[in-house]
N, C-alpha and C positions, 0 to 999 in steps of 0.2 A: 248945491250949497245946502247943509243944515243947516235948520234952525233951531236955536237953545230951546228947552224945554218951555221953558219961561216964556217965549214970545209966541209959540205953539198953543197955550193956556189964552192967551190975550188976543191973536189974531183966530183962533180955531179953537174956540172953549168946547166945544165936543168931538176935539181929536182921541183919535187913537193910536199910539208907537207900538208897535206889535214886529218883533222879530224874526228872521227870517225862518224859523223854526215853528212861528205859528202862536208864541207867548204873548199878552198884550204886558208892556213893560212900563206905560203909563197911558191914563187918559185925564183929559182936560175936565176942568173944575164940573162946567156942564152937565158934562156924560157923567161923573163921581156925583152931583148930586139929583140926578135924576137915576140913577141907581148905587145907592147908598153897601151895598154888597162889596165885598173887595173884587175888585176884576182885577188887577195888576198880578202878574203870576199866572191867571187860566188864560186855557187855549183860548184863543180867540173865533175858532166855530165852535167852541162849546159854550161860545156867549151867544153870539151873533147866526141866525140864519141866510144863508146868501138867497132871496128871491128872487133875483134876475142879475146879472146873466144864468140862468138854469144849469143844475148839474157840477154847480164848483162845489167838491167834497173832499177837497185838501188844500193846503196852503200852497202845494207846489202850480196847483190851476190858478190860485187866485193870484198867486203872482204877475202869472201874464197877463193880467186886466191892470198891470199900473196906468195908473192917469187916467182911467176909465172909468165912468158910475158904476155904481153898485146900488142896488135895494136891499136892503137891510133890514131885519126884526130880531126884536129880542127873542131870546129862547123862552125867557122866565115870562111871567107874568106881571104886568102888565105887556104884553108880546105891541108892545109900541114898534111900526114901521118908521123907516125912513131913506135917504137916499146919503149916499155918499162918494168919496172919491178914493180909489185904492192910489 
């Protein structure tokens, strides 16, 4: 089941929708105001660093980690860490 954008923002304010192409196609209020930059449209490893599982350098590897953690940092600066779930 999907969930509407809208309840995506409300139950997961630092989600991200990212395509199967690899685009991030929105993120939650959260993540928008903790990086005021447009992310909606870039790739989404040309935001995000994958830190663990090691070695995912395409959207096709990160696929197969759905419903897995991931550790996460920004590319930019402030390069803030964190954990999440693909």
């Amino acid at each position: 089941m999907k969930l509407p954008i809208d309840a995506l923002d409300t139950l997961c304010p630092m989600h991200t929708v990212v395509s199967p192409t690899g685009l991030v196609l929105s993120v939650g209020p959260t993540l928008a105001k903790r990086r005021p930059n447009q992310l909606t449209g870039r790739a989404f490893l040309d935001i995000f660093e994958v830190q663990r599982p090691r070695g995912l350098g395409s959207m096709d590897a990160l696929l197969k980690f759905s419903g897995r953690k991931l550790h996460l940092r920004f590319r930019d600066v402030p390069n803030t860490s964190f954990k999440a779930v693909m």
